[in-house]
Residue frames relative to the residue before (quaternion, step in Angstrom):
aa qw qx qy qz dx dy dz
X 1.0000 0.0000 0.0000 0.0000 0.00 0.00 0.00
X 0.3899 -0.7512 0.4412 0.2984 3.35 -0.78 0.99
X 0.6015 -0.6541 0.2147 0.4052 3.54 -1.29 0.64
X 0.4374 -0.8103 0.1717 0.3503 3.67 -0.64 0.29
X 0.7009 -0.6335 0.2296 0.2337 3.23 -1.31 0.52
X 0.5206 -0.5891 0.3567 0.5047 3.82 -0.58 1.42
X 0.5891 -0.3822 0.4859 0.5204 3.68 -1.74 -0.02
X 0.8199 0.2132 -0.2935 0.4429 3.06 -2.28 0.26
X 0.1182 0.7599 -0.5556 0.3160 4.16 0.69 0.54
X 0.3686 -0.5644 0.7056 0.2184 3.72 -1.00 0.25
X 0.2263 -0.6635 0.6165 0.3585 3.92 -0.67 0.33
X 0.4987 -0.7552 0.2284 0.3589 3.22 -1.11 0.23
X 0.6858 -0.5746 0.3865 0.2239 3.16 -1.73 -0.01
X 0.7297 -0.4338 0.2587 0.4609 3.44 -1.26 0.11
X 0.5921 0.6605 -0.1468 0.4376 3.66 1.20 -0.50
X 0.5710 0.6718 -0.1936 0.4303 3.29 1.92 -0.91
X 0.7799 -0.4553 0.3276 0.2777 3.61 -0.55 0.69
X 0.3794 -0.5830 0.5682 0.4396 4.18 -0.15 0.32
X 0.7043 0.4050 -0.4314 0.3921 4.21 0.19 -0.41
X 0.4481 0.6557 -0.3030 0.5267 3.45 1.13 -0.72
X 0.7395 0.4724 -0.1849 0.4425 3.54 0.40 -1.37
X 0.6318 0.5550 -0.2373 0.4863 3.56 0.95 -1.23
X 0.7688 0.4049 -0.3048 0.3901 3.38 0.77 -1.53
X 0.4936 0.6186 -0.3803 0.4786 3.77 1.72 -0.22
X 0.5811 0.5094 -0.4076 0.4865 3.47 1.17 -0.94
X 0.4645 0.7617 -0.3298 0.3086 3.45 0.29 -1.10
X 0.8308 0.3868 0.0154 0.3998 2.91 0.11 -1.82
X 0.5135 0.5077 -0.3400 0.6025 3.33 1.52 -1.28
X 0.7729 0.4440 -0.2966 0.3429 3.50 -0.19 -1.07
X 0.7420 0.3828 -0.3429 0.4305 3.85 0.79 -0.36
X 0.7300 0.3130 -0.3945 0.4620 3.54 1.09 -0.29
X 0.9348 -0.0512 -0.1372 0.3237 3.92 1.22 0.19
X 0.6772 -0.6320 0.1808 0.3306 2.97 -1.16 0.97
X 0.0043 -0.8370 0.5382 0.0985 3.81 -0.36 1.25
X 0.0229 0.7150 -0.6917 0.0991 3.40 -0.71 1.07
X 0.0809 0.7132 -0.6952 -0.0391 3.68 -1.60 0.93
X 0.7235 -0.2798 0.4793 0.4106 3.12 -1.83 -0.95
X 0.8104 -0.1133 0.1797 0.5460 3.32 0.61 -1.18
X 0.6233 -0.6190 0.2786 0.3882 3.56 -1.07 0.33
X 0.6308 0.3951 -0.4736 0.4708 3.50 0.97 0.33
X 0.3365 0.5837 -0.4665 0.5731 3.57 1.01 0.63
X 0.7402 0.5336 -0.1930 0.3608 3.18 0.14 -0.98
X 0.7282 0.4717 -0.1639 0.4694 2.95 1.10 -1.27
X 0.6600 0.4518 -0.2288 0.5549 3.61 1.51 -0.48
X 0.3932 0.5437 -0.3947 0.6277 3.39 1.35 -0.03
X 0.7731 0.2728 -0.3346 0.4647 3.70 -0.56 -1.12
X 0.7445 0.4715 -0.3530 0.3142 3.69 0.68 -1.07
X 0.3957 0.6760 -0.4244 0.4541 3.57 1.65 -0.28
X 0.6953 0.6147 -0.2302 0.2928 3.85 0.63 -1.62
X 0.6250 0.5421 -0.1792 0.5323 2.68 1.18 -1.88
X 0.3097 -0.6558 0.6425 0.2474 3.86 0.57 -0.94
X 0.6435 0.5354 -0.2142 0.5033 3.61 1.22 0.16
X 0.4383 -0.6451 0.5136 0.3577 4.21 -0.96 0.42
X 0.0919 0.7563 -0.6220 -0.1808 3.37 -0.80 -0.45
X 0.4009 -0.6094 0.5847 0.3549 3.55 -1.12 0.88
X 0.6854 -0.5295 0.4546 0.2080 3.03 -1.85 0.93
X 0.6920 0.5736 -0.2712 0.3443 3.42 0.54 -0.66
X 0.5944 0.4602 -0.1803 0.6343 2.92 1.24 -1.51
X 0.7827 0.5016 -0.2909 0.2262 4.16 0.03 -0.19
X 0.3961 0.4640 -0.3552 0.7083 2.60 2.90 -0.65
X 0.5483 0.4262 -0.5613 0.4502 4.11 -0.13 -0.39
X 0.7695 0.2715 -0.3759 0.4392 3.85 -0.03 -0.56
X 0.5345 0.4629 -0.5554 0.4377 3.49 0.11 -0.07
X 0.6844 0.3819 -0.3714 0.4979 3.63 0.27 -1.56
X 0.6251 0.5454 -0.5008 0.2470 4.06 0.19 -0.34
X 0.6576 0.4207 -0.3281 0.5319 3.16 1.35 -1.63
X 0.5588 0.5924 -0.4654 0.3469 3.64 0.10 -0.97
X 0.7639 0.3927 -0.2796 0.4290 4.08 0.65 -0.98
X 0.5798 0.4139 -0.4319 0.5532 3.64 1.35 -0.65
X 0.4405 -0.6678 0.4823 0.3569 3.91 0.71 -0.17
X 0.3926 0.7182 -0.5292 0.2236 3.88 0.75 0.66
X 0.6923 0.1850 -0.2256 0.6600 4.00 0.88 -0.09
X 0.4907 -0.4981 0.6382 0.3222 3.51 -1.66 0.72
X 0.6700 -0.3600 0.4506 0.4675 3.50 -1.76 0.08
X 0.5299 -0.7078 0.4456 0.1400 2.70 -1.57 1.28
X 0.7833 0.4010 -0.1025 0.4639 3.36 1.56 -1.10
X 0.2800 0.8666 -0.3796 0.1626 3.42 0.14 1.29
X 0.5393 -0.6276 0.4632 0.3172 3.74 -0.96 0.84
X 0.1955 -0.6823 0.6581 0.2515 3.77 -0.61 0.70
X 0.6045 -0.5246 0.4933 0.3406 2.81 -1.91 0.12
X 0.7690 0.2317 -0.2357 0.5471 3.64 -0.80 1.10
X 0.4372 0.6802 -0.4612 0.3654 3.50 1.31 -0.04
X 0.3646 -0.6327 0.6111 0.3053 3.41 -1.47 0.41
X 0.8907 0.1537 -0.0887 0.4185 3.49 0.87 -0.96
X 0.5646 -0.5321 0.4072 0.4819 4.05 -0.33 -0.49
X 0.3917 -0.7025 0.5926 0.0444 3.15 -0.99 1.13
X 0.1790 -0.6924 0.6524 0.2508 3.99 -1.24 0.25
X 0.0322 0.7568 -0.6463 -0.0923 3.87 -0.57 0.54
X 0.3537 -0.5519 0.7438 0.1307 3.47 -1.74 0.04
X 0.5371 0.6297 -0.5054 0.2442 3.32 -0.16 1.17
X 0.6405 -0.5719 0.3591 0.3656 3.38 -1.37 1.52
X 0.0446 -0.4047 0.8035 0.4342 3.50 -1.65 -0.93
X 0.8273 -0.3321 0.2557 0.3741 3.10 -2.64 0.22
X 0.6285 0.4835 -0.4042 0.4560 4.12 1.04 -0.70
X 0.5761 0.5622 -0.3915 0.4458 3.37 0.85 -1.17
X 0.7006 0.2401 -0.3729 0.5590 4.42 0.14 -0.76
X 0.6091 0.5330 -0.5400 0.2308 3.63 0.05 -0.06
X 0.4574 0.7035 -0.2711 0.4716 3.14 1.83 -1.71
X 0.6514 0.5140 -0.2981 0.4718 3.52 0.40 -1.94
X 0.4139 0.7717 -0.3393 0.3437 3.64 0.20 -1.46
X 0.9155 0.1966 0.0984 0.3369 2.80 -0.61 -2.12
X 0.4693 0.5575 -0.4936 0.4747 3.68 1.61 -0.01
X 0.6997 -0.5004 0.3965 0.3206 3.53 -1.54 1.52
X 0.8177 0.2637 -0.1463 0.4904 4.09 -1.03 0.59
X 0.5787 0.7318 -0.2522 0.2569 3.69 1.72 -0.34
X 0.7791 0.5301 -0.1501 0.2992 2.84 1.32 -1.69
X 0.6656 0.4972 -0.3650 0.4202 3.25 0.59 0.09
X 0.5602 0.7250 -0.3729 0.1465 3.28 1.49 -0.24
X 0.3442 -0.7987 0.4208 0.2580 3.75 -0.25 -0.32
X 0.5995 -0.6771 0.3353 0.2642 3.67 -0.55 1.18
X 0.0905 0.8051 -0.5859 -0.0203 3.88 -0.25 0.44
């Protein structure tokens, strides 16, 4: 996780580092619920939240980051009773702690 950012920081930008990105995921992912069609959905969904673009590449590198430290569950999954696959943003129990502990986090609350 990259190191964190003085107060009154800019979050970051499209230009920002795949850990940088992740710790944005993080955050996106503990204060709301992201759920699409597909993972570029998804990606315009989170990039809607943020209020910010993000380059595709760099947003699959975070996913695949958090996904290896195990902090969100696969993103791409068949519900039950679904017809099709679904893209979600969602923590496991390390993944909100991680979130948690990211500077401006802890107090947030899970929606």
């Amino acid at each position: 996780m990259a190191a964190p950012e003085p107060a009154g920081a800019q979050p970051p930008g499209p230009d920002h580092p795949a850990s940088d990105l992740a710790a944005l995921l993080l955050g996106t992912a503990l204060r709301h619920f992201v759920r699409a069609d597909n993972a570029e959905a998804g990606r315009e969904e989170v990039a809607r939240l943020a209020a910010m673009p993000l380059d595709p590449a760099r947003f699959a590198e975070a996913v695949a980051e958090l996904l290896r430290r195990r902090l969100i569950r696969e993103p791409i999954r068949l519900e039950e009773h679904a017809l099709h696959c679904h893209w979600r943003l969602e923590l496991t129990p390390e993944g909100v702690a991680a979130a948690r502990a990211l500077p401006g986090e802890h107090d947030a609350e899970t929606h």
